[in-house]
Structures are given as C-alpha cells and as structure tokens.
PDB file of N, CA, C and O in Angstrom:
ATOM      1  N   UNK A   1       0.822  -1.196   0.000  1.00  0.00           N
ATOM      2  CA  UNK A   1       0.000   0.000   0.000  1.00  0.00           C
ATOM      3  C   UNK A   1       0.865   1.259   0.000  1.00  0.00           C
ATOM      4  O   UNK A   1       0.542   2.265  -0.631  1.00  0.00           O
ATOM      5  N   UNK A   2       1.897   1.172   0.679  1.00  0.00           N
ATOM      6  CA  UNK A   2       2.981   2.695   0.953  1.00  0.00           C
ATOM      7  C   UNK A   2       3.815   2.709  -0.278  1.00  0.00           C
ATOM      8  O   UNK A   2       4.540   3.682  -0.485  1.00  0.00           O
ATOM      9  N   UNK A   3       3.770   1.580  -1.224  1.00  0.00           N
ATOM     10  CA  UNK A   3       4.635   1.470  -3.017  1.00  0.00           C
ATOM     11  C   UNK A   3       3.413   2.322  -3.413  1.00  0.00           C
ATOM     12  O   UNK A   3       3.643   3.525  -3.537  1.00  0.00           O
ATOM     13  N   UNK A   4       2.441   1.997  -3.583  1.00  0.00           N
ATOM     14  CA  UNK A   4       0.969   2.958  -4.413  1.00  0.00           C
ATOM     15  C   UNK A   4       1.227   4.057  -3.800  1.00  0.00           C
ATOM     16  O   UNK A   4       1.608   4.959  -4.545  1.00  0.00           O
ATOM     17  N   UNK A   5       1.131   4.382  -2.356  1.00  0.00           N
ATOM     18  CA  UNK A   5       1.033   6.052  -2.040  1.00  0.00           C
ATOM     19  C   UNK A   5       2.379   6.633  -2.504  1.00  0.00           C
ATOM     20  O   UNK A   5       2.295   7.844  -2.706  1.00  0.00           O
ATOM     21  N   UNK A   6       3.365   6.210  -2.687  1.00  0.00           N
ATOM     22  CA  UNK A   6       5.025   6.841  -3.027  1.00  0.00           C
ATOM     23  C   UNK A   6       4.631   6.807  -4.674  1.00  0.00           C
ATOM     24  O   UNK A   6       4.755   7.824  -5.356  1.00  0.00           O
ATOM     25  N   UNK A   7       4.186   5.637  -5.193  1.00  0.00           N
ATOM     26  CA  UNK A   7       4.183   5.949  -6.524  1.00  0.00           C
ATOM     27  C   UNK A   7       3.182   7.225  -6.734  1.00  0.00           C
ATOM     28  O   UNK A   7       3.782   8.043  -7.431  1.00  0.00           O
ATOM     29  N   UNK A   8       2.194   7.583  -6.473  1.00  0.00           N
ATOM     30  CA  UNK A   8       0.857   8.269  -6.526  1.00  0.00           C
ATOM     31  C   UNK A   8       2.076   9.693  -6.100  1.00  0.00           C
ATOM     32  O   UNK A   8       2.504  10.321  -7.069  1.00  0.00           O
ATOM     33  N   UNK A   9       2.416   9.989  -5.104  1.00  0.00           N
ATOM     34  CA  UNK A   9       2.953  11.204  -4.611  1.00  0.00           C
ATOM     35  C   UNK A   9       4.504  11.420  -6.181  1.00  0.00           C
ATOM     36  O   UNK A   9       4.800  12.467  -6.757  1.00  0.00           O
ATOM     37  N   UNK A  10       4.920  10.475  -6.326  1.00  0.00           N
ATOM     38  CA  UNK A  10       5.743  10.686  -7.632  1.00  0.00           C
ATOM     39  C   UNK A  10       5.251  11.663  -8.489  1.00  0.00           C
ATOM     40  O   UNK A  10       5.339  12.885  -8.361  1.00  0.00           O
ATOM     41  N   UNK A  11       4.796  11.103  -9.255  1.00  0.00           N
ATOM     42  CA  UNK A  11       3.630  11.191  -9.830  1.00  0.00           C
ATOM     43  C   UNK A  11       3.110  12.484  -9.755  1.00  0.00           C
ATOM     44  O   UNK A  11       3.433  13.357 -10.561  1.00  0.00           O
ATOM     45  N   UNK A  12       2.108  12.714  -8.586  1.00  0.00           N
ATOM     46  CA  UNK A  12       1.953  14.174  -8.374  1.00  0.00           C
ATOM     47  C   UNK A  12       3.067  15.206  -8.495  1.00  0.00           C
ATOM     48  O   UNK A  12       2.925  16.251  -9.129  1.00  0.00           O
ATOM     49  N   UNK A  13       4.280  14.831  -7.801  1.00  0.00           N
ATOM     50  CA  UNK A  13       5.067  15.666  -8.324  1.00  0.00           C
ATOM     51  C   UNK A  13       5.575  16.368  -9.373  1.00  0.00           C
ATOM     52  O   UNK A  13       5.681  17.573  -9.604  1.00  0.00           O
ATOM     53  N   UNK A  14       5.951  15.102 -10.123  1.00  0.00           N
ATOM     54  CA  UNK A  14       6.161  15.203 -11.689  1.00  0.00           C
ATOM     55  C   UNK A  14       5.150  16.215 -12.268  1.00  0.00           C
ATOM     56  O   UNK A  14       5.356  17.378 -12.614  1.00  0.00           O
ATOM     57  N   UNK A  15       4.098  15.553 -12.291  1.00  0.00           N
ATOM     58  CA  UNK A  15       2.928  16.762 -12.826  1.00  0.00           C
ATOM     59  C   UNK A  15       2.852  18.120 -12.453  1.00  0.00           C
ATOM     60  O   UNK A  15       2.530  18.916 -13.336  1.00  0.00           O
ATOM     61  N   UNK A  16       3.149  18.656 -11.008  1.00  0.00           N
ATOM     62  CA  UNK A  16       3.409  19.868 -10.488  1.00  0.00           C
ATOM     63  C   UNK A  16       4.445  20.630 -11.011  1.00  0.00           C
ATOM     64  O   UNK A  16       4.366  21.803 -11.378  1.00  0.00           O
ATOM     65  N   UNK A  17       5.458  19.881 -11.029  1.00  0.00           N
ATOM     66  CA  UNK A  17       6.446  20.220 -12.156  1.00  0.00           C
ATOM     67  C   UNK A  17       6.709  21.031 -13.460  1.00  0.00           C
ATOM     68  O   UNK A  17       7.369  22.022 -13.770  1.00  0.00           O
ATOM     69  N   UNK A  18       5.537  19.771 -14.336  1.00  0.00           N
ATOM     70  CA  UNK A  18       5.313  20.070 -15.773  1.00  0.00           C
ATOM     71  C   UNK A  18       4.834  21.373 -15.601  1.00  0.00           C
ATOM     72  O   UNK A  18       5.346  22.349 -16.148  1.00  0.00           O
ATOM     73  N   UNK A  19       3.776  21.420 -14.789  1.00  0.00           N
ATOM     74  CA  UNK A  19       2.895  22.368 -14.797  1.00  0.00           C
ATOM     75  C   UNK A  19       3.121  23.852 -14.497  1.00  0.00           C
ATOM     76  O   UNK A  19       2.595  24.746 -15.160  1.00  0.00           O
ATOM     77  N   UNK A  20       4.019  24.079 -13.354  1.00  0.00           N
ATOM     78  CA  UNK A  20       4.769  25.105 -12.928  1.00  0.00           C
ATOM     79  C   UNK A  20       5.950  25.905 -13.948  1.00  0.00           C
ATOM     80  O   UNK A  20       6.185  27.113 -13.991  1.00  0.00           O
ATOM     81  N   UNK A  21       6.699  24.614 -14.870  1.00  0.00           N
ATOM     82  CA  UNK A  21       7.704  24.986 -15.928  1.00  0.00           C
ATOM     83  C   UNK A  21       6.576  25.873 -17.101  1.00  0.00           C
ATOM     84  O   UNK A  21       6.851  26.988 -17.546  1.00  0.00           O
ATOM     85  N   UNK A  22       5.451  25.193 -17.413  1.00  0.00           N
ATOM     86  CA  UNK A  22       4.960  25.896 -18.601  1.00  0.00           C
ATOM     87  C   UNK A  22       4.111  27.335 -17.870  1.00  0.00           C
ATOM     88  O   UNK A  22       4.085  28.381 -18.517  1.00  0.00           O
ATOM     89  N   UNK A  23       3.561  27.267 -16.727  1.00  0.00           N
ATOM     90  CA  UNK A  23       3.472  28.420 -16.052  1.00  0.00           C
ATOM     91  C   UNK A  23       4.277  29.432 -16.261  1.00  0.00           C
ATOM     92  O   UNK A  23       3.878  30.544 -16.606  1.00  0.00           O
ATOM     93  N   UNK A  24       5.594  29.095 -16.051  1.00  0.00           N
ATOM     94  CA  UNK A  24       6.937  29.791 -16.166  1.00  0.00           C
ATOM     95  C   UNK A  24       7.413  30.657 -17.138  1.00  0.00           C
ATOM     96  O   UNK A  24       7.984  31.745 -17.069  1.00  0.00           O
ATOM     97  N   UNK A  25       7.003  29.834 -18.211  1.00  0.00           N
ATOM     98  CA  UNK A  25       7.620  29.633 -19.641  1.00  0.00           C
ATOM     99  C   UNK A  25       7.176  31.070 -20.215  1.00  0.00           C
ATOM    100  O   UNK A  25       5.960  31.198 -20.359  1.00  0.00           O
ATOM    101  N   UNK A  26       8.041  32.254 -20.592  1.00  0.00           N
ATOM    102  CA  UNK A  26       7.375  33.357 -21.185  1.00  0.00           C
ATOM    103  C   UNK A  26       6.854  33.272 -22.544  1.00  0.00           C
ATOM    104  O   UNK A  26       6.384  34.298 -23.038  1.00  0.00           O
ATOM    105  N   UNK A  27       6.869  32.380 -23.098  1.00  0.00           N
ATOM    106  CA  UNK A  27       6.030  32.079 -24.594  1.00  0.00           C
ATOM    107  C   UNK A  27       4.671  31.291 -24.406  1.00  0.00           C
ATOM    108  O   UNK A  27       3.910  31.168 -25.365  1.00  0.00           O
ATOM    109  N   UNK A  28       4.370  30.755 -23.159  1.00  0.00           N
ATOM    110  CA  UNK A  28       2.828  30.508 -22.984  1.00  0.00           C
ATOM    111  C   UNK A  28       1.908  31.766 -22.684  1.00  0.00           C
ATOM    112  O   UNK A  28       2.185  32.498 -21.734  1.00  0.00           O
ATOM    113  N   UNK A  29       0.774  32.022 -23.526  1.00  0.00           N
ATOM    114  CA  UNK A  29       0.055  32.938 -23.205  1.00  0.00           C
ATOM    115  C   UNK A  29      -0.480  33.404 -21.559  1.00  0.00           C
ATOM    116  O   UNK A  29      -0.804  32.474 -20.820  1.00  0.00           O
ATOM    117  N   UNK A  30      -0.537  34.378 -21.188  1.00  0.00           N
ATOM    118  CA  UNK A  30      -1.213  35.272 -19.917  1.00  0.00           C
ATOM    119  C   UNK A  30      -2.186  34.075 -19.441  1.00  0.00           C
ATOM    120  O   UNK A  30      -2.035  33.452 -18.391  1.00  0.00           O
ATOM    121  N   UNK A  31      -3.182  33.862 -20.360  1.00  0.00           N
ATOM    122  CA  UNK A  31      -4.795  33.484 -19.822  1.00  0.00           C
ATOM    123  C   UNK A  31      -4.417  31.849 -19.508  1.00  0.00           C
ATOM    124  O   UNK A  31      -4.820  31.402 -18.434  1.00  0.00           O
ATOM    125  N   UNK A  32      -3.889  31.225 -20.135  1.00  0.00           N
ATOM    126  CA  UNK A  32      -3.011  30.590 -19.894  1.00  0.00           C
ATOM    127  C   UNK A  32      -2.486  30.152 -18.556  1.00  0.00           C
ATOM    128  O   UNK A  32      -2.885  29.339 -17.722  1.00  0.00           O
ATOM    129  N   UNK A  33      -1.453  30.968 -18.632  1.00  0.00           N
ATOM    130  CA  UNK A  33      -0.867  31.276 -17.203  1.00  0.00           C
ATOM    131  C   UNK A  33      -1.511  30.921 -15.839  1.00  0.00           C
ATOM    132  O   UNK A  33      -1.325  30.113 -14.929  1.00  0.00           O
ATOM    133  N   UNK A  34      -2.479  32.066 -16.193  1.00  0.00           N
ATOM    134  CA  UNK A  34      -3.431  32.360 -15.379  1.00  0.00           C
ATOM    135  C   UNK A  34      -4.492  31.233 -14.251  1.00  0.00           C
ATOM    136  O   UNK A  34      -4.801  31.313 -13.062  1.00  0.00           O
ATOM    137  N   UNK A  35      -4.802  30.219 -15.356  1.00  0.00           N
ATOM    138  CA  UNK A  35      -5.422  29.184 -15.370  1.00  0.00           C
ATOM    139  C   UNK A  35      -4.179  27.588 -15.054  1.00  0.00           C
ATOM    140  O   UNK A  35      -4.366  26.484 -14.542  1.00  0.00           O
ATOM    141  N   UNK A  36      -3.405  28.021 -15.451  1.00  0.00           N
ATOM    142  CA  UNK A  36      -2.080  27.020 -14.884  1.00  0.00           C
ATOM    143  C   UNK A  36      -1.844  27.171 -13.217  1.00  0.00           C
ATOM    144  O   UNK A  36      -1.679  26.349 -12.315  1.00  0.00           O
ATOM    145  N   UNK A  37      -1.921  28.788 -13.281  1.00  0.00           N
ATOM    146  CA  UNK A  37      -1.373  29.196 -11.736  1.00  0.00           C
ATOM    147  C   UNK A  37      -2.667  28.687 -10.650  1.00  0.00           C
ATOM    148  O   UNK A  37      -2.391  28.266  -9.527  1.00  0.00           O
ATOM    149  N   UNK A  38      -4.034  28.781 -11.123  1.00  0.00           N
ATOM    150  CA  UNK A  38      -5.362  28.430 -10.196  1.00  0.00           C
ATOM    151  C   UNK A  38      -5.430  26.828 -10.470  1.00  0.00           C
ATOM    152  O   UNK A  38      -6.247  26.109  -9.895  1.00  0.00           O
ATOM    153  N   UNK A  39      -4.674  26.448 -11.219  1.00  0.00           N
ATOM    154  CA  UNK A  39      -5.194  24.835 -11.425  1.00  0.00           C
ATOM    155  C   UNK A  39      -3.769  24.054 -10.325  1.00  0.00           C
ATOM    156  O   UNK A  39      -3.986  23.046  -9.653  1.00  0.00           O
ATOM    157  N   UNK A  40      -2.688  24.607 -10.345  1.00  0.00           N
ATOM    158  CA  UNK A  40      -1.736  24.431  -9.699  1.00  0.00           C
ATOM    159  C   UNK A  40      -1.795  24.661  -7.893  1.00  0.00           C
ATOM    160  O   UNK A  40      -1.084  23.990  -7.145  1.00  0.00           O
ATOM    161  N   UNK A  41      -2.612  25.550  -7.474  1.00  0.00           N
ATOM    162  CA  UNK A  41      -2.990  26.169  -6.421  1.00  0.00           C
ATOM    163  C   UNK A  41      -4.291  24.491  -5.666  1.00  0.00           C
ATOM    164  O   UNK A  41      -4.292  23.707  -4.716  1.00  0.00           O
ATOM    165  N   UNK A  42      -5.275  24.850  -7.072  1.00  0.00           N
ATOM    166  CA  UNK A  42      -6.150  24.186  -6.461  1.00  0.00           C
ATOM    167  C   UNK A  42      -5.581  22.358  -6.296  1.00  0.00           C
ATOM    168  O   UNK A  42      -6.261  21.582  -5.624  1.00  0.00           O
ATOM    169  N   UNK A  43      -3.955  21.769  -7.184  1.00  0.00           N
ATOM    170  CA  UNK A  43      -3.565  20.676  -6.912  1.00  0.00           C
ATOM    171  C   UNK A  43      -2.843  20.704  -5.609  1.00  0.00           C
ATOM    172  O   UNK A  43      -2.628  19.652  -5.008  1.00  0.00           O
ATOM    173  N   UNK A  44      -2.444  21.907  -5.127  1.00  0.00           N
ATOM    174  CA  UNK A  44      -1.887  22.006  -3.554  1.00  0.00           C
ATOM    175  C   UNK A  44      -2.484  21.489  -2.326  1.00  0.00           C
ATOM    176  O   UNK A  44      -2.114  20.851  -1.340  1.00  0.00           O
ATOM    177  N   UNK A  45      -3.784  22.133  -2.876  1.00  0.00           N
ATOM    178  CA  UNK A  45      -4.651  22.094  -1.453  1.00  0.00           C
ATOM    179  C   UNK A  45      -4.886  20.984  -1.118  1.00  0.00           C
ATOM    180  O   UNK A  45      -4.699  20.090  -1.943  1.00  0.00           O
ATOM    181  N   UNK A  46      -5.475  20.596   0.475  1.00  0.00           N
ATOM    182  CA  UNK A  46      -5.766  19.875   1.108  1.00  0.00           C
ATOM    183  C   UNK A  46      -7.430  19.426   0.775  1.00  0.00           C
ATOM    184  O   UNK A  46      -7.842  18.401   1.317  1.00  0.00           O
ATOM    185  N   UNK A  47      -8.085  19.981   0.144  1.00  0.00           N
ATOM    186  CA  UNK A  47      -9.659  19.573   0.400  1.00  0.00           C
ATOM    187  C   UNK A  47     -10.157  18.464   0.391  1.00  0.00           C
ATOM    188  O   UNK A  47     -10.945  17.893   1.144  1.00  0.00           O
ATOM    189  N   UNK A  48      -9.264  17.982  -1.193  1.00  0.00           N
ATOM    190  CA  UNK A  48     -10.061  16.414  -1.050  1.00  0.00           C
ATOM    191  C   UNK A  48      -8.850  15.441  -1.070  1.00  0.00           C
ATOM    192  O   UNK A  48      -7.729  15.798  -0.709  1.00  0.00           O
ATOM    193  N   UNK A  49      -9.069  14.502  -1.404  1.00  0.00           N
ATOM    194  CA  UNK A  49      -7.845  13.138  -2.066  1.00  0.00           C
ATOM    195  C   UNK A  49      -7.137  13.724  -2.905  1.00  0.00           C
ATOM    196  O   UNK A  49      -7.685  14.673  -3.465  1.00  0.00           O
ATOM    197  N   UNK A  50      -6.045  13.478  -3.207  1.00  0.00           N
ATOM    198  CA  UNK A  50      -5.071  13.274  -4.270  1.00  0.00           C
ATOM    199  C   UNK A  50      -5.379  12.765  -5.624  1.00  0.00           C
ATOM    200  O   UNK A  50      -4.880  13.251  -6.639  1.00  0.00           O
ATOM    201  N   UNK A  51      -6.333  11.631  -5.616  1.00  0.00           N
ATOM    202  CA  UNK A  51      -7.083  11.494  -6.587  1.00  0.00           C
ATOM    203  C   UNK A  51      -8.200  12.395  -6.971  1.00  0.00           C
ATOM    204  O   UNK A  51      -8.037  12.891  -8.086  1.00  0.00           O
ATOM    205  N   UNK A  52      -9.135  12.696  -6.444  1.00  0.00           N
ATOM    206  CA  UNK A  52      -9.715  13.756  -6.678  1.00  0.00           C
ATOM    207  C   UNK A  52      -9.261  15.226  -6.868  1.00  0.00           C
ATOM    208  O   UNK A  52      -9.863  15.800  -7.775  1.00  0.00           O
ATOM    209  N   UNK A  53      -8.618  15.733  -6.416  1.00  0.00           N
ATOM    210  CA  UNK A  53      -7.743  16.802  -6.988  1.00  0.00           C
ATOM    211  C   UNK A  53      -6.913  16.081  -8.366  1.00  0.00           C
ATOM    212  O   UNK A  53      -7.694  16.469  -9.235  1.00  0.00           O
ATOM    213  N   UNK A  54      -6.400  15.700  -8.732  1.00  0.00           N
ATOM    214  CA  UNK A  54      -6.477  14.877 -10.073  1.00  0.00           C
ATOM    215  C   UNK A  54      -6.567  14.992 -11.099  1.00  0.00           C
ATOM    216  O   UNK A  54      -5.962  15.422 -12.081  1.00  0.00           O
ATOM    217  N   UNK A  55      -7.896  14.310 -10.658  1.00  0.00           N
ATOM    218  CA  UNK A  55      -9.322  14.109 -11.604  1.00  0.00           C
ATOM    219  C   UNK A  55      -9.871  15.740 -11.986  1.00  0.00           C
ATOM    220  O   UNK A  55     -10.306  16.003 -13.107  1.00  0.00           O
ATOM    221  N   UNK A  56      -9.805  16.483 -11.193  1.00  0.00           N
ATOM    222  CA  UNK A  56     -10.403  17.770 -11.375  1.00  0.00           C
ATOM    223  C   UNK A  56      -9.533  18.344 -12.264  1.00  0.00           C
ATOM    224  O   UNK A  56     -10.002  18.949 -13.228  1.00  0.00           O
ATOM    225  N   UNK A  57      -7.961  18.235 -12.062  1.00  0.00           N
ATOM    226  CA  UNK A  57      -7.262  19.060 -12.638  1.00  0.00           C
ATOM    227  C   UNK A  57      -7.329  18.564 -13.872  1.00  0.00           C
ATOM    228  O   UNK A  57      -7.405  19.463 -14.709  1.00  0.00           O
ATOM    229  N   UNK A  58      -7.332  16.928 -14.548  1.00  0.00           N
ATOM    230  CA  UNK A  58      -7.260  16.808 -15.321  1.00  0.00           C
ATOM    231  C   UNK A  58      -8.469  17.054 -16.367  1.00  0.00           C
ATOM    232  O   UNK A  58      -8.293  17.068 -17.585  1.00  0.00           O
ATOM    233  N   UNK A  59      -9.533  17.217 -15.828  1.00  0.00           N
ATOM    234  CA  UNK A  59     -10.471  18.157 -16.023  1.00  0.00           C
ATOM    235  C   UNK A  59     -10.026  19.808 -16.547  1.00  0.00           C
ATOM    236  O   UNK A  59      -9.842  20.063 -17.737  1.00  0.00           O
ATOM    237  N   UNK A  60      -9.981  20.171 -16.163  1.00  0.00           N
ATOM    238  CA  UNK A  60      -9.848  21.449 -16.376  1.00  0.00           C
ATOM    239  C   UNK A  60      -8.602  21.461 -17.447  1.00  0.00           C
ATOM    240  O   UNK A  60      -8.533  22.345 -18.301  1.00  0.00           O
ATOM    241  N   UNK A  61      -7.523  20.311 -17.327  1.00  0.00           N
ATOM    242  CA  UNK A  61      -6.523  20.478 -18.338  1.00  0.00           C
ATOM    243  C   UNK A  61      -6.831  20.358 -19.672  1.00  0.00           C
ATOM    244  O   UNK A  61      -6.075  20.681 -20.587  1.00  0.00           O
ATOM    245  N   UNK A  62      -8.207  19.781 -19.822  1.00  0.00           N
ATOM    246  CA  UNK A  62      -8.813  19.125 -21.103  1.00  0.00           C
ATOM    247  C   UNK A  62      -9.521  20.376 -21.595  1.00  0.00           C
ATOM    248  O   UNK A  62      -9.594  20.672 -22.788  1.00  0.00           O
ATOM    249  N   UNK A  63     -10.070  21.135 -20.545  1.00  0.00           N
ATOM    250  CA  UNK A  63     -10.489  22.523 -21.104  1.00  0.00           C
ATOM    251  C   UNK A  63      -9.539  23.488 -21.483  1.00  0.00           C
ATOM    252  O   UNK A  63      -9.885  24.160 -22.455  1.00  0.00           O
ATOM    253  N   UNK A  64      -8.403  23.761 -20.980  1.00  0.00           N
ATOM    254  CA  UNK A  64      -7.419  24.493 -21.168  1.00  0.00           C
ATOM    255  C   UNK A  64      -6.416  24.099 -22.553  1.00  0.00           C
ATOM    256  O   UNK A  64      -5.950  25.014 -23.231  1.00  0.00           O
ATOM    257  N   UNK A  65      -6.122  22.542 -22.916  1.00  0.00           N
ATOM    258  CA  UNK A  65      -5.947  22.517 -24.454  1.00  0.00           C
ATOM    259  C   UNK A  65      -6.921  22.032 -25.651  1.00  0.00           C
ATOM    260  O   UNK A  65      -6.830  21.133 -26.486  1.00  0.00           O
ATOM    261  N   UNK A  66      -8.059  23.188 -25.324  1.00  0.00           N
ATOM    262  CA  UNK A  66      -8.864  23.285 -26.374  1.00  0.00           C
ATOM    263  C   UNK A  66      -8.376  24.621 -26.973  1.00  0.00           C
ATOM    264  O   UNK A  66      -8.343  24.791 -28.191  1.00  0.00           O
ATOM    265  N   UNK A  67      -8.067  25.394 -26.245  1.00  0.00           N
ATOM    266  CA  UNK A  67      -7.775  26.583 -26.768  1.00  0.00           C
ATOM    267  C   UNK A  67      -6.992  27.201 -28.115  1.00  0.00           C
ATOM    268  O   UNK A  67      -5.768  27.324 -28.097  1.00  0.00           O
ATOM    269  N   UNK A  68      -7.540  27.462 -28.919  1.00  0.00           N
ATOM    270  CA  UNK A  68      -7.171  27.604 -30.149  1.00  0.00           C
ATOM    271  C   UNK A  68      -5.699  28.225 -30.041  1.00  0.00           C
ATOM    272  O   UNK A  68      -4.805  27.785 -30.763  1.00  0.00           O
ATOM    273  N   UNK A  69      -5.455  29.309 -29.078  1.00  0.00           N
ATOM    274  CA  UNK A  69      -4.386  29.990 -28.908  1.00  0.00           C
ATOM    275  C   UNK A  69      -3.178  29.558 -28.569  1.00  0.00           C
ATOM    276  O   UNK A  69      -2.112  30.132 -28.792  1.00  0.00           O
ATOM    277  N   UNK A  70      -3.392  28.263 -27.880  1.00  0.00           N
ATOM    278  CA  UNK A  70      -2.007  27.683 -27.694  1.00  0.00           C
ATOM    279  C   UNK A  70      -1.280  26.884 -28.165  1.00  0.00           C
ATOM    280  O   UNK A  70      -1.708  25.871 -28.718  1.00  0.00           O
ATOM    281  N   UNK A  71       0.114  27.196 -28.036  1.00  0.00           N
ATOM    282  CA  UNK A  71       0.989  26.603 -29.016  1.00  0.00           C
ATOM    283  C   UNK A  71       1.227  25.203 -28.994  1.00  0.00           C
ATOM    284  O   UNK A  71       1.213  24.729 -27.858  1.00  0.00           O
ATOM    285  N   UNK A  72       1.385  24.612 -29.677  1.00  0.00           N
ATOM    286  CA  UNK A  72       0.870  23.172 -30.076  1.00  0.00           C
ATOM    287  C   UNK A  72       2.317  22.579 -29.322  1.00  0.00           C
ATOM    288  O   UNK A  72       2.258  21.379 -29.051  1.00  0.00           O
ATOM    289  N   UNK A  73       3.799  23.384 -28.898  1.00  0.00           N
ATOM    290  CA  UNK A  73       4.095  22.561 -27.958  1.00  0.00           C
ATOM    291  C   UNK A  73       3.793  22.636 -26.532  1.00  0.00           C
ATOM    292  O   UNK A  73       3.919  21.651 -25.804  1.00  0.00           O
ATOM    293  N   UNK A  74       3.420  23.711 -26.135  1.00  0.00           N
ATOM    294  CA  UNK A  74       2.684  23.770 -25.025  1.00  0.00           C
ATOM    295  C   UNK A  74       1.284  23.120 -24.708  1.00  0.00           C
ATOM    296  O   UNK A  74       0.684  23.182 -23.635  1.00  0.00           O
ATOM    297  N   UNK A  75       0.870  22.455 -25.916  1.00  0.00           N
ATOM    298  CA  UNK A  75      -0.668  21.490 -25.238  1.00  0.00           C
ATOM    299  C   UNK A  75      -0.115  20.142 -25.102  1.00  0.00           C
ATOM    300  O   UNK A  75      -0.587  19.294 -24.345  1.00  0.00           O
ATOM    301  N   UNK A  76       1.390  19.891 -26.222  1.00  0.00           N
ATOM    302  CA  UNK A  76       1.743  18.433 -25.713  1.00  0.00           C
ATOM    303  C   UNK A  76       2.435  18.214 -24.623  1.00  0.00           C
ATOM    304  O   UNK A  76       2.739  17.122 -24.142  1.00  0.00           O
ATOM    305  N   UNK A  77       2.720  19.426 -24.182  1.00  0.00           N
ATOM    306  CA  UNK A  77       3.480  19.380 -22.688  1.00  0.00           C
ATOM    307  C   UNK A  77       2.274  19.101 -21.609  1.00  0.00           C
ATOM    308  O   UNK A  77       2.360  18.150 -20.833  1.00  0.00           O
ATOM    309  N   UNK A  78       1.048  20.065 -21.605  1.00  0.00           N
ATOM    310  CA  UNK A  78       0.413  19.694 -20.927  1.00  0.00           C
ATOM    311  C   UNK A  78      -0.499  18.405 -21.282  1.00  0.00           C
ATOM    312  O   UNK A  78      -1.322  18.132 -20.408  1.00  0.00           O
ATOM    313  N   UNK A  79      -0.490  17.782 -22.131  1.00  0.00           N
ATOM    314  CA  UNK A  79      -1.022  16.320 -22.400  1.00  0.00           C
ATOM    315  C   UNK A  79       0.154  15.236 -21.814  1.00  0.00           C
ATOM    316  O   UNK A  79      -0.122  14.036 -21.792  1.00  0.00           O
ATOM    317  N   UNK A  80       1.427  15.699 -21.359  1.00  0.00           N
ATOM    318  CA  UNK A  80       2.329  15.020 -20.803  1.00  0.00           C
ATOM    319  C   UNK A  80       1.926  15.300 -19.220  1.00  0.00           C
ATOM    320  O   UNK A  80       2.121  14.274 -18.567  1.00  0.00           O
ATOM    321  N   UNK A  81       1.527  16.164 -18.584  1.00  0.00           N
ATOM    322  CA  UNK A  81       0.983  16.315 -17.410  1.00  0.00           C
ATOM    323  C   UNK A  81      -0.571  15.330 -17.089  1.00  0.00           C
ATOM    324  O   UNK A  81      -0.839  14.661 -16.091  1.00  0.00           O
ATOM    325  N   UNK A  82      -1.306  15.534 -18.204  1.00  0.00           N
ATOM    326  CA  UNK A  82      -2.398  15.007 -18.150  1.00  0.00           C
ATOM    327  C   UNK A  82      -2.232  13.423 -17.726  1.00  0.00           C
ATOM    328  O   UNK A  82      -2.771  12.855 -16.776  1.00  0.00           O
ATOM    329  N   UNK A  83      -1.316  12.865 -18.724  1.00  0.00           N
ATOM    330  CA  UNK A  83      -1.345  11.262 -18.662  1.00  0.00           C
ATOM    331  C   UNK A  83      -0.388  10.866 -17.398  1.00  0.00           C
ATOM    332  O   UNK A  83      -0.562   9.792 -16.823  1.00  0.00           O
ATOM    333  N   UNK A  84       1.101  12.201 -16.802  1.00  0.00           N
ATOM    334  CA  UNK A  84       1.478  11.458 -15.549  1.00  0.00           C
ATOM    335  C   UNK A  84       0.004  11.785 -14.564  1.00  0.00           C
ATOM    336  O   UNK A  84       0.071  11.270 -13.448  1.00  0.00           O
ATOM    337  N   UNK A  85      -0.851  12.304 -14.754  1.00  0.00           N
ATOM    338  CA  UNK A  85      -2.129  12.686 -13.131  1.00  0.00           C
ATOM    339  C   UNK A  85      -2.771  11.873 -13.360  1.00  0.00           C
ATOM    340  O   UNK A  85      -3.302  11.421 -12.345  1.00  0.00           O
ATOM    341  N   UNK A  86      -3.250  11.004 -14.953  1.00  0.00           N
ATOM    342  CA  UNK A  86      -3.728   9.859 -14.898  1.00  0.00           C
ATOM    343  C   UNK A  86      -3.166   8.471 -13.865  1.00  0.00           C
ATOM    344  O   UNK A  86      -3.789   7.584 -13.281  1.00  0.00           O
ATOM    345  N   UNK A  87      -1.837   8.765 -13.970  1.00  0.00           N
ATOM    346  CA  UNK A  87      -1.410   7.196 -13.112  1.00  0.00           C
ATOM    347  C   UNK A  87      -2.016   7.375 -11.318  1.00  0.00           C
ATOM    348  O   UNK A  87      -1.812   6.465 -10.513  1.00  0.00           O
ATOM    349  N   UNK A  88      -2.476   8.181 -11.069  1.00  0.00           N
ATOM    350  CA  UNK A  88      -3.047   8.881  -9.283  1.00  0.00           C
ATOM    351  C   UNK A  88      -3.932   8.040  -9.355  1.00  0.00           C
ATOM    352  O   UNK A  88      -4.652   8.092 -10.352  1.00  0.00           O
ATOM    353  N   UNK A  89      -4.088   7.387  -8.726  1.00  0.00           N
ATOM    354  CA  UNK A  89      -5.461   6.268  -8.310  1.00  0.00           C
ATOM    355  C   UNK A  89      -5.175   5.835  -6.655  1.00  0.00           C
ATOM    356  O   UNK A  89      -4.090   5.754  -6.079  1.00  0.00           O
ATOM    357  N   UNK A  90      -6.598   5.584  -6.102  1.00  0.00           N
ATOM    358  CA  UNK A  90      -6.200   5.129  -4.714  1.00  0.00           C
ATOM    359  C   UNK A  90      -6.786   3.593  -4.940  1.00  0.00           C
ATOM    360  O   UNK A  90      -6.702   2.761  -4.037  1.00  0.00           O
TER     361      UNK A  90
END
C-alpha cells in the first residue's frame, strides 16, 4: 500500500512540475498562465484526495488545451501532465 502512495505522490510531483515549468515559460500565453497558476494552487490544497484533486485538474486540463491559442508545444506538454495525473489512483 505505501509502493501505491510513493508511486501516486511521484507522480503528483512530476505533474506539479510540468505544470509550474509551462506556467513559467514566457512564450505561454497570460490566460493561460493564469489558469495554470489556479489549477496548480487548487492541486496544492488539502480539500479532497489526491485522486480527486487529479481528476479535477485533469479536467480542467482538457479545457485548457482546447484553446485555439495555444501553441501546439505547449498542449503536448500539458497532455504530458495530463497522462502522468492519470497514473493517481487510490
């Protein structure tokens, strides 16, 4: 059970990661940004599970590369975030 929670916390990391670098990145758009920095915030918090924070983010990541505006390596970066928050399961 403590191999799943270490793998799961990996994992989260990694994704916090991705996510924070393209935050970073001055060639990703503002609105962007913006929505990286509240989706990043809301993977911090304590409210729910790890899985459920997740699931939400990866939610919202699916809304965020629809966006016509962004640059097509910045949605495969965040589709590289998407699939490490997929491996989070309890």
């Amino acid at each position: 059970m403590t191999d799943k929670k270490a793998q799961n916390q990996k994992s989260y990391e990694q994704a916090l990661q991705t996510l924070t670098q393209v935050a970073a990145n001055y060639t990703t758009p503002k609105n962007i940004k913006k929505s990286l920095t509240d989706l990043i915030a809301s993977l911090k918090g304590d409210s729910e599970s790890m899985s459920v924070r997740a699931a939400n983010a990866i939610s919202q990541l699916d809304d965020i590369t629809q966006d016509p505006n962004l640059p097509s390596y910045v949605r495969v970066t965040l589709w590289q975030a998407v699939s490490t928050l997929e491996n989070i399961r309890e």
